[in-house]
VMD Tcl script that builds the backbone (N, CA, C; Angstrom):
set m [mol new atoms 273]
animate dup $m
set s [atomselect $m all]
$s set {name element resname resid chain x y z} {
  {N N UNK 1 A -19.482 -4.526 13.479}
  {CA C UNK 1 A -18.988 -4.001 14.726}
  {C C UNK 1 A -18.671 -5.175 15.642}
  {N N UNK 2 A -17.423 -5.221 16.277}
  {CA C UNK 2 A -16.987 -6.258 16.850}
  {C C UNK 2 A -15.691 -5.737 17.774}
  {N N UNK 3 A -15.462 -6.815 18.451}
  {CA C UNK 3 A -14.077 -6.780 19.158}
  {C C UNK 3 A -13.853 -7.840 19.365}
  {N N UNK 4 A -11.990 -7.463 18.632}
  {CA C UNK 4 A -11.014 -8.495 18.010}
  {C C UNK 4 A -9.823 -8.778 19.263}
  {N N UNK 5 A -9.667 -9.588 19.217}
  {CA C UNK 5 A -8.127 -10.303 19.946}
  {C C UNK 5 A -7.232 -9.509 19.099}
  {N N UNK 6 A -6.280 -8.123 19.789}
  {CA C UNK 6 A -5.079 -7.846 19.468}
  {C C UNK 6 A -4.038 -8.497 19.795}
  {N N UNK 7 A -3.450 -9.743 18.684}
  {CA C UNK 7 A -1.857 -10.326 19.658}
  {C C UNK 7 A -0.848 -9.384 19.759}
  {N N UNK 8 A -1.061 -8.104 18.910}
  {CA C UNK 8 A 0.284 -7.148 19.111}
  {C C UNK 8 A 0.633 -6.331 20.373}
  {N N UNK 9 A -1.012 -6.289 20.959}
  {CA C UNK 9 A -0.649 -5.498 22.098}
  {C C UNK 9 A -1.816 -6.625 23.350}
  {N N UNK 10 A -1.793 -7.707 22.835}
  {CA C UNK 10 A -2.281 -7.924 24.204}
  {C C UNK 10 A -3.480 -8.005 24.666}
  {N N UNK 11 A -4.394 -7.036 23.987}
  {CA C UNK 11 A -5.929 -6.258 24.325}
  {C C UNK 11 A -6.953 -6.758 23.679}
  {N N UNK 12 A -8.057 -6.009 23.715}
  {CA C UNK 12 A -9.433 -6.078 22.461}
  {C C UNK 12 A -9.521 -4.835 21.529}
  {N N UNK 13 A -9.417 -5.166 20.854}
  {CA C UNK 13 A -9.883 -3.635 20.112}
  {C C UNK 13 A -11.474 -3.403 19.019}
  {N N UNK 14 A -11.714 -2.720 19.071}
  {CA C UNK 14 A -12.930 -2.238 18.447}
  {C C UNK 14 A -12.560 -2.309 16.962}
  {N N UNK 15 A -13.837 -2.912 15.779}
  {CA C UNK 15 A -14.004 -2.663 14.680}
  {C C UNK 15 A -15.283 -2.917 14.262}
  {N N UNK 16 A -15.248 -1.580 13.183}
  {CA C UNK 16 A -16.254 -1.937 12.109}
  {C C UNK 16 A -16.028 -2.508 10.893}
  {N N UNK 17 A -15.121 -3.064 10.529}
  {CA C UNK 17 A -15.107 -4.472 9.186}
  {C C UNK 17 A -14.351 -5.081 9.972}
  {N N UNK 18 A -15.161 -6.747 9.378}
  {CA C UNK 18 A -14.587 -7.803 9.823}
  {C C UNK 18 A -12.996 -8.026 9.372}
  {N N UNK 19 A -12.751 -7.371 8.911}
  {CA C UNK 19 A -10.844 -7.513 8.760}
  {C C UNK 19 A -10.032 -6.088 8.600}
  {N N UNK 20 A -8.815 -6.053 8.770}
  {CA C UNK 20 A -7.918 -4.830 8.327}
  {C C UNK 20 A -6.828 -5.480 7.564}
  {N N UNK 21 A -7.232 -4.980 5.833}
  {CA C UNK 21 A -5.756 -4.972 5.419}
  {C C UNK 21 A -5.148 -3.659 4.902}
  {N N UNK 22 A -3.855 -4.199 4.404}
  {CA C UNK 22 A -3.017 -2.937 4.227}
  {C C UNK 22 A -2.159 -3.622 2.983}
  {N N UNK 23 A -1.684 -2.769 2.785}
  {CA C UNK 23 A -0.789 -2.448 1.451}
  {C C UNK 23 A 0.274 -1.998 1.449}
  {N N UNK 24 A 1.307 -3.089 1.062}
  {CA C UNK 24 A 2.599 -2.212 1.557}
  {C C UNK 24 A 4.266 -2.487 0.433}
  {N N UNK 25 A 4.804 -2.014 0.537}
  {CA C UNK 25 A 6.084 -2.508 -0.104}
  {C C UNK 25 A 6.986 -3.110 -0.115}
  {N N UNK 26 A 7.034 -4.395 -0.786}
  {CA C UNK 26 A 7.970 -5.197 -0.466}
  {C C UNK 26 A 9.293 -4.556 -0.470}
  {N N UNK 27 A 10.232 -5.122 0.546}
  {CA C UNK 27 A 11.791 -4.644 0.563}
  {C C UNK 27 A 12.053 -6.294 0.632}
  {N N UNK 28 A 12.115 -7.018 -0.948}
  {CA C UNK 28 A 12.748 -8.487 -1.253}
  {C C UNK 28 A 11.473 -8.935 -1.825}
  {N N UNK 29 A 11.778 -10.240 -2.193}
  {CA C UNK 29 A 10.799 -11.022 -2.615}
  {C C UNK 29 A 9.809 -11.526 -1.649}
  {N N UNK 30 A 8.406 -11.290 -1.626}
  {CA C UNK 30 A 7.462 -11.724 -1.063}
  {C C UNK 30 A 6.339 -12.515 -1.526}
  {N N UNK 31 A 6.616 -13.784 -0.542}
  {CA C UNK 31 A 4.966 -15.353 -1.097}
  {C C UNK 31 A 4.222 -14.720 -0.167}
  {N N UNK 32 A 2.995 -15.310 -0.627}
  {CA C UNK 32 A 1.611 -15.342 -0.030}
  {C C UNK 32 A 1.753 -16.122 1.536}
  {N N UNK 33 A 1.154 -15.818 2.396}
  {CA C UNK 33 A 0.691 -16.714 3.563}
  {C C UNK 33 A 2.006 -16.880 4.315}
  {N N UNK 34 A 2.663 -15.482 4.442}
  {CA C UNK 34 A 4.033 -15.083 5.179}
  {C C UNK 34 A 3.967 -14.624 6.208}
  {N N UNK 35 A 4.935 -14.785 7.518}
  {CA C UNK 35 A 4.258 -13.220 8.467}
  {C C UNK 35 A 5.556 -12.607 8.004}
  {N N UNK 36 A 5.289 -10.885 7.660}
  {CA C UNK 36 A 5.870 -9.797 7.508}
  {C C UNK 36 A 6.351 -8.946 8.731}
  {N N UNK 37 A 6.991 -8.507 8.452}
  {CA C UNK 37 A 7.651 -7.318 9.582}
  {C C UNK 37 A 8.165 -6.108 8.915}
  {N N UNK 38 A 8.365 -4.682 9.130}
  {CA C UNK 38 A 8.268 -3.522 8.741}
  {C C UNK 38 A 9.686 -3.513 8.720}
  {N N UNK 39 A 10.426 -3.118 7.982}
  {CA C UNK 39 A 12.061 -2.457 7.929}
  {C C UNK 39 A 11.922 -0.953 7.625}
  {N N UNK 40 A 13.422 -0.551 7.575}
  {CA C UNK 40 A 13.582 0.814 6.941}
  {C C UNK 40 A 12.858 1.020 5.342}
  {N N UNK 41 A 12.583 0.311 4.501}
  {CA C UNK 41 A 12.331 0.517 3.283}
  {C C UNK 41 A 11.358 -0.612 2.696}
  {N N UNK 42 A 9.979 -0.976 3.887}
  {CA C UNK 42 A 9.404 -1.665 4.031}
  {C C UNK 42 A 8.865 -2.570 4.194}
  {N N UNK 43 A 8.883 -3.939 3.992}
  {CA C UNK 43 A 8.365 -5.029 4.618}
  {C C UNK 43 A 8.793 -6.166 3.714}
  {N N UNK 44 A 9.237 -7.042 4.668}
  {CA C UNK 44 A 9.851 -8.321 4.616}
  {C C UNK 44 A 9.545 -9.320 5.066}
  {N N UNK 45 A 10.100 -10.794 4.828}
  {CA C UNK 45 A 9.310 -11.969 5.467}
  {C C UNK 45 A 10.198 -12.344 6.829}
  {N N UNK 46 A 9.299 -12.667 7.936}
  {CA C UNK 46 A 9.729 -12.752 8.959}
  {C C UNK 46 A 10.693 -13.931 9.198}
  {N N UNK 47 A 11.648 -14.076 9.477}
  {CA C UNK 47 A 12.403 -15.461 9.853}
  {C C UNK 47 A 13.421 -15.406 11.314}
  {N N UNK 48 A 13.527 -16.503 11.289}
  {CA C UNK 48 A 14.329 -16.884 12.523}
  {C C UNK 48 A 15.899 -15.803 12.776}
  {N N UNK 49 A 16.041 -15.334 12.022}
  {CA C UNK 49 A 17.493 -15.157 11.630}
  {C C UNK 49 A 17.776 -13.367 11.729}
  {N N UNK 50 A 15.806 -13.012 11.806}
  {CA C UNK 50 A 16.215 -11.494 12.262}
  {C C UNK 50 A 16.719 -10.872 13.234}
  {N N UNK 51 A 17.387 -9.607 13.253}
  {CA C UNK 51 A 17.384 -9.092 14.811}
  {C C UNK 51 A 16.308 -8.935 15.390}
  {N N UNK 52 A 16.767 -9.234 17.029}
  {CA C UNK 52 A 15.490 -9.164 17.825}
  {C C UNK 52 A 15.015 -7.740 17.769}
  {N N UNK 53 A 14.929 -6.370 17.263}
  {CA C UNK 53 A 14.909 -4.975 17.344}
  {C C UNK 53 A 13.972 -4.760 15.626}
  {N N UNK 54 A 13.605 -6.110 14.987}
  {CA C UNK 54 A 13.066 -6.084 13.785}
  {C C UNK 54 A 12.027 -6.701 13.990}
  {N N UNK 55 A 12.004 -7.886 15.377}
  {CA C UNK 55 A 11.286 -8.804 14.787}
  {C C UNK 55 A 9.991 -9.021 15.098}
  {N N UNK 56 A 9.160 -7.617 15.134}
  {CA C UNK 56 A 8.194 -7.644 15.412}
  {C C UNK 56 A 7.146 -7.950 14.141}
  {N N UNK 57 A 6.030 -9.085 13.939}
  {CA C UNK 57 A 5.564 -9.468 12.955}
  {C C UNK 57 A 4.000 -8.153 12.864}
  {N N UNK 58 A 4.111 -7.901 11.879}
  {CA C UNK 58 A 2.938 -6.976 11.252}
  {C C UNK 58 A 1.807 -7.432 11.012}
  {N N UNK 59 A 1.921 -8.652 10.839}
  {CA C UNK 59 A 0.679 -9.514 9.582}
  {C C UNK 59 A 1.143 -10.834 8.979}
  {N N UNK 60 A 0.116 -10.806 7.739}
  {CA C UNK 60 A 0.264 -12.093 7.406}
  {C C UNK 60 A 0.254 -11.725 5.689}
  {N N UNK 61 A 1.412 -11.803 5.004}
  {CA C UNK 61 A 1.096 -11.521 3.362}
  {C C UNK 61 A -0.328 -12.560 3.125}
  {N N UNK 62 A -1.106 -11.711 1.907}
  {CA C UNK 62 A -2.371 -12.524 1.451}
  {C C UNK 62 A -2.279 -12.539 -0.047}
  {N N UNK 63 A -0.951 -11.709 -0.598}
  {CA C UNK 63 A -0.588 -11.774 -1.709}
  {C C UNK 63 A 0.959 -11.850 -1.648}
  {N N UNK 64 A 1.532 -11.819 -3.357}
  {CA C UNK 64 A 3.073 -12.258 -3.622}
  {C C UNK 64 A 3.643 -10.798 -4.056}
  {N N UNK 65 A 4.630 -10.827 -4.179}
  {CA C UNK 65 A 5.362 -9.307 -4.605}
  {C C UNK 65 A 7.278 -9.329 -4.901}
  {N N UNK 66 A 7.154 -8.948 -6.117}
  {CA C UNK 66 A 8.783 -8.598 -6.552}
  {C C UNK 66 A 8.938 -7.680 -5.342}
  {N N UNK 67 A 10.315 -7.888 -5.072}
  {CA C UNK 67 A 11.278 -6.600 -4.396}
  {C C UNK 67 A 10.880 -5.017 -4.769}
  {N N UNK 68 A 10.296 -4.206 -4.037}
  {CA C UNK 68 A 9.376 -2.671 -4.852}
  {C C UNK 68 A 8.053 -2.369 -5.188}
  {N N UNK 69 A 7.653 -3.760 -5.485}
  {CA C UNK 69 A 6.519 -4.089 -5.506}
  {C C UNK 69 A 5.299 -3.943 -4.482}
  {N N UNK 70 A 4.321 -3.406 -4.798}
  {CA C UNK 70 A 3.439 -3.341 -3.672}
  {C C UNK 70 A 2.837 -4.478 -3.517}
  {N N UNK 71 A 1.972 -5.037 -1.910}
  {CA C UNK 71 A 1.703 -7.035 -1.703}
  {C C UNK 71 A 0.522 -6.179 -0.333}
  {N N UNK 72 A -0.438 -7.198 -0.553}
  {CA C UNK 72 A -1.303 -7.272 0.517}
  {C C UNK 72 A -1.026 -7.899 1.565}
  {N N UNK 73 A -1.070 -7.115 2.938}
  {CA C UNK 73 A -1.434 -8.303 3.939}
  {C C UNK 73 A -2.343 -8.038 4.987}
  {N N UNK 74 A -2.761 -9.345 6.060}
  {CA C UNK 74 A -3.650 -9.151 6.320}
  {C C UNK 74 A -3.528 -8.757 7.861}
  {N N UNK 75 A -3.720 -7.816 8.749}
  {CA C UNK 75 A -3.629 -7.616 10.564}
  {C C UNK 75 A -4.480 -7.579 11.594}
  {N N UNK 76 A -5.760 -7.963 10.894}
  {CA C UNK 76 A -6.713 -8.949 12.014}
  {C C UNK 76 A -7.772 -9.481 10.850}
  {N N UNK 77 A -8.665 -10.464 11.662}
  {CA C UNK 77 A -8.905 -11.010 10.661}
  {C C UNK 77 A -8.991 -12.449 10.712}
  {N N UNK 78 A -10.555 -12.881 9.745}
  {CA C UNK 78 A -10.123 -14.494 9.543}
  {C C UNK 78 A -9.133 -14.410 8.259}
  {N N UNK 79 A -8.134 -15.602 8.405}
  {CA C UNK 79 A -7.404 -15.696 7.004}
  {C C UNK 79 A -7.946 -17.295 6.106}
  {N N UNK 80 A -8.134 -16.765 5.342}
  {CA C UNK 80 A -8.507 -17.828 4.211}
  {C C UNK 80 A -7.870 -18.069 2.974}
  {N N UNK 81 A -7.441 -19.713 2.695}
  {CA C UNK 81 A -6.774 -20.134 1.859}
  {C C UNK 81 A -6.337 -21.374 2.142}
  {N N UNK 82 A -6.987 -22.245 0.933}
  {CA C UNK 82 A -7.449 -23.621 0.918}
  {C C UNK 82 A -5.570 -23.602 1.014}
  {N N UNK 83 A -5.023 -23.605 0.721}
  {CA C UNK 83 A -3.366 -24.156 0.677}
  {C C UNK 83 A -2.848 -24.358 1.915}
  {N N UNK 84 A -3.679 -23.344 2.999}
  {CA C UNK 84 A -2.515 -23.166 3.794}
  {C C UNK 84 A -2.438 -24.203 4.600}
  {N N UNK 85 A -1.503 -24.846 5.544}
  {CA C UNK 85 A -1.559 -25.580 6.488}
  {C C UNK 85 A -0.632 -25.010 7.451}
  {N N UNK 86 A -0.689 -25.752 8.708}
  {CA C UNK 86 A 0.251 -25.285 9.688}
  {C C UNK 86 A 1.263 -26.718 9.710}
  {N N UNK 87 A 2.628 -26.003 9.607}
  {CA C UNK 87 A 3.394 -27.253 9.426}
  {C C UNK 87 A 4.323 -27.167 11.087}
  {N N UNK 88 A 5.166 -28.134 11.465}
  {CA C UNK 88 A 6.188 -27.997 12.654}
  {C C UNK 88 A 7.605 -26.909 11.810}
  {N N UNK 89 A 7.787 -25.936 12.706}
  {CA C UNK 89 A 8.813 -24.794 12.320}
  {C C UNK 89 A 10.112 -25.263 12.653}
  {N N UNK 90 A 11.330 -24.876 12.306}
  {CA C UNK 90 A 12.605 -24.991 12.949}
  {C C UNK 90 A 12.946 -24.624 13.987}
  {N N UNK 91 A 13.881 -25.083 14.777}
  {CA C UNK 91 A 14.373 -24.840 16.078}
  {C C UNK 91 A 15.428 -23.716 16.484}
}
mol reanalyze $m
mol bondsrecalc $m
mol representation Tube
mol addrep $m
C-alpha cells in the first residue's frame, strides 16, 4: 500500500502492488525499454514524429513484440534493467 507520483495526470494515486503492468498489442514492431502510446489498433513506440492528438505516452515496453503480437509494459513503477541507460534525445 502506497502512493505513487502519477506523471499522466499530475497527482498521487493509491496502490496496493508496488507496480501496474498491462498487456497489450502491438500495432508494429515493438523493443523492450520503449515509451508506448495507444492508437486505433493498439500500441506503438512513441517518437518525435507523432501527431500531437497521439502523443500521449502510456508506459514503458518491459518486453519485445512482432506487429499483433501481444508485449508487456510497465505504468507505474520501479523499472529495472541492467541495459538501460539514459542517453541525450534528438532535437
Amino acid at each position: 500500500m502506497s502512493y505513487k507520483f502519477n506523471p499522466f495526470s499530475g497527482s498521487f494515486d493509491y496502490f496496493e502492488e508496488s507496480e501496474v503492468n498491462s498487456i497489450g498489442i502491438a500495432d508494429g514492431n515493438i523493443s523492450a525499454i520503449k515509451c508506448v502510446y495507444k492508437t486505433n489498433s493498439g500500441y506503438s513506440h512513441a517518437d518525435k514524429d507523432v501527431a500531437y492528438e497521439n502523443s500521449i505516452v502510456v508506459g514503458i515496453s518491459i518486453s519485445s513484440a512482432l506487429n499483433g503480437s501481444e508485449f508487456s509494459f510497465i505504468q507505474f513503477g520501479e523499472l529495472e534493467d541492467a541495459s538501460f541507460l539514459y542517453s541525450e534525445g534528438e532535437n
